[in-house]
N, C-alpha and C positions, 0 to 999 in steps of 0.2 A: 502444579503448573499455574501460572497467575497469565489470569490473560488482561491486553489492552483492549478494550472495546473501542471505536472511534464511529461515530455516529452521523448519517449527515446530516447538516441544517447546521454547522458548525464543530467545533473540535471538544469530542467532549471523552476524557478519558478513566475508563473505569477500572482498575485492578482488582478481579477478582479470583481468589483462589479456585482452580479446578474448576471449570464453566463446565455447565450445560442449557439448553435452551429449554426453555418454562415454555405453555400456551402462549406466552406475546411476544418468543421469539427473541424476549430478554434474557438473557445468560443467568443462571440461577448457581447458588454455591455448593460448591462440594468440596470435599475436603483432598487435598493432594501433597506431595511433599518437592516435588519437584521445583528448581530453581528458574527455569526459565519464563519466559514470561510472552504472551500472543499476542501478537498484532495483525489483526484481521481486516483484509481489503478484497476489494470487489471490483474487476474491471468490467467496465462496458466500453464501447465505442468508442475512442480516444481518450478516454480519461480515468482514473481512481474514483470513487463515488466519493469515499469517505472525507477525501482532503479536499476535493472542490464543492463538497457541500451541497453541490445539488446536481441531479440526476437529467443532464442534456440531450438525452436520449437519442444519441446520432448514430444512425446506422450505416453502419461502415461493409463495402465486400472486401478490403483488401487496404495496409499499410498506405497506396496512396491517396484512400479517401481520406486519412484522416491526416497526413499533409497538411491537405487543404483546406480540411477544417480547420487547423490549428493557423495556420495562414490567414486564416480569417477573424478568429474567437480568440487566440491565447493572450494576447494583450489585454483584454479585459478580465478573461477569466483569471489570470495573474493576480491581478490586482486582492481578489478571494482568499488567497492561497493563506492561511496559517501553518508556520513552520510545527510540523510534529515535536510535541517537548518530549524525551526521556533519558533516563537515566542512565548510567553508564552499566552493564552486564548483558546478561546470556537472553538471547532474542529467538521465535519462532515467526517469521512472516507467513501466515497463513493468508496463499492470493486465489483468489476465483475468479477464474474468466463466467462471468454471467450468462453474454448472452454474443459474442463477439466469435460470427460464424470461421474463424483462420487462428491457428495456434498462437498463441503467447508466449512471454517469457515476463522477467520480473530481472531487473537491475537497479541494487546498493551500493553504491560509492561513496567514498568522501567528496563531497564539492570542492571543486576547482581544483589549485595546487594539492590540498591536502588527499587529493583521489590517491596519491604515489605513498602516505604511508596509512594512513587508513584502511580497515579490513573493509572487504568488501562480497557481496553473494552475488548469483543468479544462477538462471538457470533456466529451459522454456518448455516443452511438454503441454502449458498447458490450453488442451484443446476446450469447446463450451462445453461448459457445465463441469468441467474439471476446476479441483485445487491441486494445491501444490503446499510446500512448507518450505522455506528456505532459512535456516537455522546458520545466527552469526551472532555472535563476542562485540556487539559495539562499546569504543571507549571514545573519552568525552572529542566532541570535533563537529561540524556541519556534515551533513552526508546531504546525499540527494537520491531520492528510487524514481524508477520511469519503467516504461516498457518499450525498447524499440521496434518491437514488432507490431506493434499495434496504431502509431506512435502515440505516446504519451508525453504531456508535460514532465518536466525534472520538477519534484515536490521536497521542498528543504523537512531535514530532520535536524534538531540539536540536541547532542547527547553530552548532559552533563555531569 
């Protein structure tokens, strides 16, 4: 299994065969045969960590706090956003609700027109301190993931 690592402080992506986590927390290698490949995120309070790059720390009780957060902050925090680069095959989204006391969910689409043929996942369950894995086939196109429960910004992906 190769995982994608995404880090915040910017987009920084690592494929490594079969991760595990070393003392600092950094994926260490192991050897696996498997084809597909992780992309590991972390929700909090209205936002992804890894694709807005830094940690807003808003604490939300319910879908319409974060509304109004985003009513307020998303225009700038837009501006941040790096489209996720990869490749066209077999995906595992590995999502964690951190610390976001009301359930999640996790939604993959193609962006815009191309949402009607483009593959797409979700799926919601997950409560704090739970993950989830949402396993999908991307081929090359703009997608966008969000979570509307929570709500979340749409964060571009390009799969080439």
């Amino acid at each position: 299994m190769k995982y994608v690592r995404i880090l915040s402080g910017g987009l920084f992506l690592a494929a490594i065969a079969g991760c595990t986590a070393n003392k600092t927390g950094i994926p260490a290698l192991t050897e696996s045969s498997d084809t597909a490949q992780v992309v590991t995120l972390t929700q909090t309070g209205c936002q992804f960590l890894e694709t807005e790059g830094k940690d807003y720390q808003y604490k939300t009780q319910n879908e319409k706090d974060c509304k109004q957060i985003n009513s307020k902050t998303l225009t700038e925090r837009k501006q941040q956003f790096k489209p996720l680069q990869l490749k066209a095959g077999k995906y595992i989204f590995r999502v964690t609700n951190r610390d976001v006391p009301y359930e999640l969910g996790f939604y993959l689409r193609g962006a815009g027109a191309s949402g009607i043929t483009l593959p797409k996942t979700s799926g919601g369950g997950l409560t704090t301190g739970t993950t989830q894995e949402y396993e999908i086939t991307l081929t090359p196109g703009q997608y966008v993931f969000s979570c509307p429960l929570n709500p979340t910004p749409d964060y571009p992906i390009i799969v080439n």
